[in-house]
N, C-alpha and C positions, 0 to 999 in steps of 0.2 A: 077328335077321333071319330069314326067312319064306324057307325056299328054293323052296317050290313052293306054289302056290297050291290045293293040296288039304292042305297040313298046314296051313294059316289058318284055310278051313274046319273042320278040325276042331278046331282052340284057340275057336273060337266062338261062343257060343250064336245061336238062330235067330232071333231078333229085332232088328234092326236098332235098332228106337229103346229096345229095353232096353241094348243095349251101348253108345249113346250117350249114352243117362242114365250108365250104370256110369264111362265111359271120364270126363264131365263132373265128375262125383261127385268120382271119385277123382284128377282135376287141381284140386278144390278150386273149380270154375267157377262160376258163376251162367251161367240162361240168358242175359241180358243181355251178359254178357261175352262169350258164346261166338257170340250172333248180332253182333256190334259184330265178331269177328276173321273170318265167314263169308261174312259181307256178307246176311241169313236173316234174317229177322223174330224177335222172340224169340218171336209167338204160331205161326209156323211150327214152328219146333226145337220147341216143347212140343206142337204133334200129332203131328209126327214119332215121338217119345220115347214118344207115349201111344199111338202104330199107329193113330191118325188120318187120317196124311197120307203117303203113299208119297214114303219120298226119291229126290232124283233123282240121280245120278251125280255129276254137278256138288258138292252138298251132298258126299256120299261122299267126293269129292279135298278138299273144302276142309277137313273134318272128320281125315279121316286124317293131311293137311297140317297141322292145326293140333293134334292131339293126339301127331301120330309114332307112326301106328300101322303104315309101313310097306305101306301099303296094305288094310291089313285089313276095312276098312267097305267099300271100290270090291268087293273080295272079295267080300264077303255078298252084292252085288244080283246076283252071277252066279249064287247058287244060289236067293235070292229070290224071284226075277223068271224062276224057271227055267219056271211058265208061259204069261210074259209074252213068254217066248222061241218056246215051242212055238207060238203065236198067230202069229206074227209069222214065224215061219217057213213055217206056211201060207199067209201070204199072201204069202212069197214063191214058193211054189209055186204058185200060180193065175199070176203074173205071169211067173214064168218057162216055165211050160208052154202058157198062151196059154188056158185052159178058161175057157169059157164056153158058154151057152145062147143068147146072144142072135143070133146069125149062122144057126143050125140053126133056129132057130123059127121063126126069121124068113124061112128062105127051104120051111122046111115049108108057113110058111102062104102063100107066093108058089106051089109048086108045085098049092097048090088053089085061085088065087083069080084064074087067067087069065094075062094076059101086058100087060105095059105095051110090048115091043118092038114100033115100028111106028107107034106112037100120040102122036097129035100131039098129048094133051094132059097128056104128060109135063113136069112143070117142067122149064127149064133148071138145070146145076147153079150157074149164078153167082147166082139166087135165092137157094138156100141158103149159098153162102159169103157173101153179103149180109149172112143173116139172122143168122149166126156171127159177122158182124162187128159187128151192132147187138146180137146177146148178150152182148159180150166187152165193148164200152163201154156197156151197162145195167150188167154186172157190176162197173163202178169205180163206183156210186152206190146199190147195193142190196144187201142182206142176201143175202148166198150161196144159202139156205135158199129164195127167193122165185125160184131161178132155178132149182133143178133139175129140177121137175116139168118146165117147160117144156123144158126140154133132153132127157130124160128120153124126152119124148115126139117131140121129132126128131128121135131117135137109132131110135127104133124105127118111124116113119114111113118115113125115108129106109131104111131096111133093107128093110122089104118092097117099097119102090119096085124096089131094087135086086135083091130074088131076081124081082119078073117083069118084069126088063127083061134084056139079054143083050151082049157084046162090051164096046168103052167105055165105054157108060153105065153101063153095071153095075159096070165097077171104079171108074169118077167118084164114083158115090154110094157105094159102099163107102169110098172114103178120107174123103167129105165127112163120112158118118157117124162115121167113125172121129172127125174133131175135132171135132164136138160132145160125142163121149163122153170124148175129153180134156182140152176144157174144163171136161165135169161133171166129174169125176176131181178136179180143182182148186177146183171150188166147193165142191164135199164136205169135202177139204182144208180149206180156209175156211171151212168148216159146224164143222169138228174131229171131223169123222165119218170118221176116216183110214182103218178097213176100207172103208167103200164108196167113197174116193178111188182104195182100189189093184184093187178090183173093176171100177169105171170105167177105170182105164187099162189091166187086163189087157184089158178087152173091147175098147178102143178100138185095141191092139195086135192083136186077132184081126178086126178089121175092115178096119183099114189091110192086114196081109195077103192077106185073101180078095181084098180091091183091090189086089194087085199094089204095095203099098208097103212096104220093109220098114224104111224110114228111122226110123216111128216109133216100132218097138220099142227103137233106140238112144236117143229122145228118151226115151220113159219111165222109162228108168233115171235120167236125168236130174232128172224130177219124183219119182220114187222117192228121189232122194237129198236131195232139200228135205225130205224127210218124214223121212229120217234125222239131217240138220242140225239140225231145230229138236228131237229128239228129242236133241238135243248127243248126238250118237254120229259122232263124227269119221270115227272107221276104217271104216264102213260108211257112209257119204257120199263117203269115195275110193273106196271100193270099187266102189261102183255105176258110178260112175263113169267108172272110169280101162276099162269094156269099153266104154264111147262113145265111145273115144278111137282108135278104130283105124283104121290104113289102107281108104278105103272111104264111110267115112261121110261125109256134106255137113259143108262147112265149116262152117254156123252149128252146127248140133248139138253137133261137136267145139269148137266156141269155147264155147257155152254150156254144155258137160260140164268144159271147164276152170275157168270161171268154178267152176262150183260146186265142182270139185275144191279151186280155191283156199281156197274159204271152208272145207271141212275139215280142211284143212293148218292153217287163221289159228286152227279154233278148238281141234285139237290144238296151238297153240302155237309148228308148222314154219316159221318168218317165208321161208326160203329156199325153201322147196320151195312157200308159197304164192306167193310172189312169181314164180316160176319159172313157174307155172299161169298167173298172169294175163299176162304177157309173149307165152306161149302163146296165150291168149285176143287177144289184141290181135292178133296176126300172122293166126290164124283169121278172127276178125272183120271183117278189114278186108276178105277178099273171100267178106264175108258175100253169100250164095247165098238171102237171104229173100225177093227179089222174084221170083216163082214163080206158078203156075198156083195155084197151092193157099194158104187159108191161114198168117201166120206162126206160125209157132213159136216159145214164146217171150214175152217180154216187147217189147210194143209202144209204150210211152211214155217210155222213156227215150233221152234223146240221145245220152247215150255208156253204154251196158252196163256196158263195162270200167272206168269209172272209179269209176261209181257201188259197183260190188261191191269194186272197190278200199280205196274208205272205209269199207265195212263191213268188209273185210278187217283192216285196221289197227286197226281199234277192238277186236276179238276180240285182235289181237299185243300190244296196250297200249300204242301207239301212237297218241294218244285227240286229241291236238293236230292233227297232221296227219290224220288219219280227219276230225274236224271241216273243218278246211278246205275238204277237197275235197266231203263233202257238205254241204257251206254252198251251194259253186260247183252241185252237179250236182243238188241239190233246187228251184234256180231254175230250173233249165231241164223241171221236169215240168208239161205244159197243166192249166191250172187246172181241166181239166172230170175229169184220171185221179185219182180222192180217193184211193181204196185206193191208189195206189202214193204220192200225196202222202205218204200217213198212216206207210204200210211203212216207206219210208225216213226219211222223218220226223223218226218214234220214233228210229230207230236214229242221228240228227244231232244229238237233244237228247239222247240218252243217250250220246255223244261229247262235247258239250258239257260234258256234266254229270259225267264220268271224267275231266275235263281241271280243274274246280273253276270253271265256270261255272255255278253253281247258278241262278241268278235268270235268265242269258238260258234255260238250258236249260228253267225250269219255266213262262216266258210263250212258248216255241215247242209244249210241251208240251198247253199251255193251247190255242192254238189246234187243234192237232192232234186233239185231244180231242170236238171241238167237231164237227171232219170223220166222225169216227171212227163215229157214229150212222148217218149215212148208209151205211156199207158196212162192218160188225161184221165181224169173222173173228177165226178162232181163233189165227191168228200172228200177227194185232193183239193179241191178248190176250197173248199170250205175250212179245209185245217190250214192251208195258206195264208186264210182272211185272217184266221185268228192269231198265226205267224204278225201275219202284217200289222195287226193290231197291236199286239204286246213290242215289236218292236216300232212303233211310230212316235213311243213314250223318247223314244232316244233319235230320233231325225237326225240330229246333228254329228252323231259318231261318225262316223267314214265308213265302215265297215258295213252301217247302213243304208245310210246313202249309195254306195257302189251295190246292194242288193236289192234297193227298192225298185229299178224294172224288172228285172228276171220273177219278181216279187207279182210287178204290174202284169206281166203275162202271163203267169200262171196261173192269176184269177181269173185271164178273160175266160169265156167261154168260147174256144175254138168250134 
């Protein structure tokens, strides 16, 4: 036994997928056998093994877990990944510091280009939250990628409106601005361009400020921590978290900061301390604060929040029975016209299905899903895909498989 995680380190060599050929080797494994106890493709473990394919954490617990290494492989990506660290740690410094360009340019080039205060042919701002809301439902039918320009160009439109205009109107469009840039923040996200996701919401945080907002610096931790979720990093998905969670902040934020706290409790494995989170959330929620002057915040097609994140919750604890259930129940109630969130939760009701040993409904919901999935690509679709693809790779040989592993293969590629 390993008392400290620097004496691991140095029992180790640097190579992650050399010590897991070594540790394989010398358990006498075939890859086949070792992807079969991983839940891992065997053509994944042999790029891993070759320094082809960067392992992911996940891989690391399951590998340490199944050779008894005591932790020794989770060990290695912390020195591995030590400049995948340093990255990531600058961008949490943009986001906690608030820097950016975009607010100072913008209002340099308003101090030289006259004054809109006064002038009647100032747009109203409920044009613009209009047009954020015909952005926000193009965005459930179109390629992330096809919306940023335009957002893009909103963001910095309403900004100069805002340096020559003065009093209210000027903080209006500062906050209006701020949510168009964190809705780009999101589509970037869903482009799988995560640096300019956390660039867009540092900005959209230094804009809601300059406008006298400061609610949505406590939301962006929020969306900061989805980007720490699907990155499965539990403990910094509470983290973010659990500072959205304070006396002060608007009920929905706090409901939806619990929400997601829950899910890093489900996918650390906390079943009481997630369970605890969404209880929270429900009590928040209910006097939910979203109908407001301003844009929601937020997911706006689901009819119950809390239940829906519930059944994903359960499916993370191994609870794969009742996780189906309820998003059996709360996948019927999303309008036929929101795809991306059809698709989102979706995946994650046939991949419940499909933990619970319903193979065949889970790969004809899959099949339709698939199908949506064209229509509005993103990269956490891709990512609940893999993990599709994963849980059913245990069963190759079903039919029902087999006939879904390409529609499977294309939805992972990255178009």
């Amino acid at each position: 036994m390993y008392n400290s995680l620097k004496e691991v380190l140095m029992e180790v060599p640097l190579s992650f997928g050399a010590e897991l050929r070594r540790l394989r080797e010398a358990a006498k494994k075939t890859l086949e056998a070792v992807s079969k106890e991983v839940n891992y493709s065997k053509g994944h473990l042999c790029k891993v093994e070759r320094g082809g394919k960067k392992p992911s954490r996940v891989l690391a617990r399951r590998c340490d877990a199944f050779f008894e290494t005591g932790g020794r492989l989770e060990g290695m990506l912390d020195t591995l990944d030590s400049a995948d660290a340093g990255r990531v740690q600058g961008r949490r410094e943009v986001l906690a510091t608030g820097v950016g360009s975009l607010v100072a340019a913008a209002m340099g080039a308003g101090q030289s280009g006259g004054s809109w205060a006064g002038q009647a042919t100032l747009p109203p701002t409920s044009l613009f939250r209009d047009h954020l809301q015909q952005m926000r439902m193009l965005g459930q039918t179109s390629a992330p990628t096809a919306l940023l320009v335009p957002l893009g160009t909103q963001v910095t439109t309403i900004t100069r409106m805002a340096s020559q205009s003065s009093g209210g109107t000027r903080c209006e469009l500062l906050v209006i601005a701020a949510r168009f840039a964190e809705y780009a923040g999101w589509m970037a996200q869903e482009a799988g361009h995560v640096t300019d996701a956390l660039e867009w919401t540092a900005q959209a945080v230094e804009l809601a400020q300059a406008g006298g907002d400061t609610n949505l610096a406590d939301y962006a931790l929020v969306r900061r921590a989805l980007i720490a979720l699907y990155d499965n990093d539990a403990r910094e998905t509470v983290a973010l978290v659990q500072r959205a969670q304070r006396n002060g902040v608007p009920p929905r934020i706090r409901g939806l900061a619990s929400q997601r706290a829950a899910q890093g409790h489900a996918l650390a494995g906390d079943e009481r301390a997630c369970l605890s989170e969404l209880d929270r959330a429900r009590s928040l929620l209910v006097h939910d604060d979203a109908v407001n002057d301003g844009p929601v915040l937020g997911p706006t097609h689901l009819a119950d929040p809390v239940s829906m994140v519930t059944g994903w919750c359960l499916h993370d604890l191994g609870r794969h029975r009742q996780a189906a259930e309820i998003l059996d129940r709360e996948c019927l109630r999303i309008p036929p016209q929101a795809v991306r969130t059809r698709v989102r939760y979706g995946l994650r009701r046939a991949l419940a299905h499909s933990a619970s040993g319903e193979i065949e409904h889970a790969c004809n919901m899959a099949r339709e899903l698939l199908m949506l999935a064209d229509l509005a690509p993103s990269a956490t679709m891709r990512a609940d895909v893999r993990q599709l693809d994963r849980e059913l790779g245990r069963f190759r040989s079903h039919p029902a498989v087999r006939e879904l592993r390409p529609g499977l293969a294309h939805a992972m590629a990255d178009h």
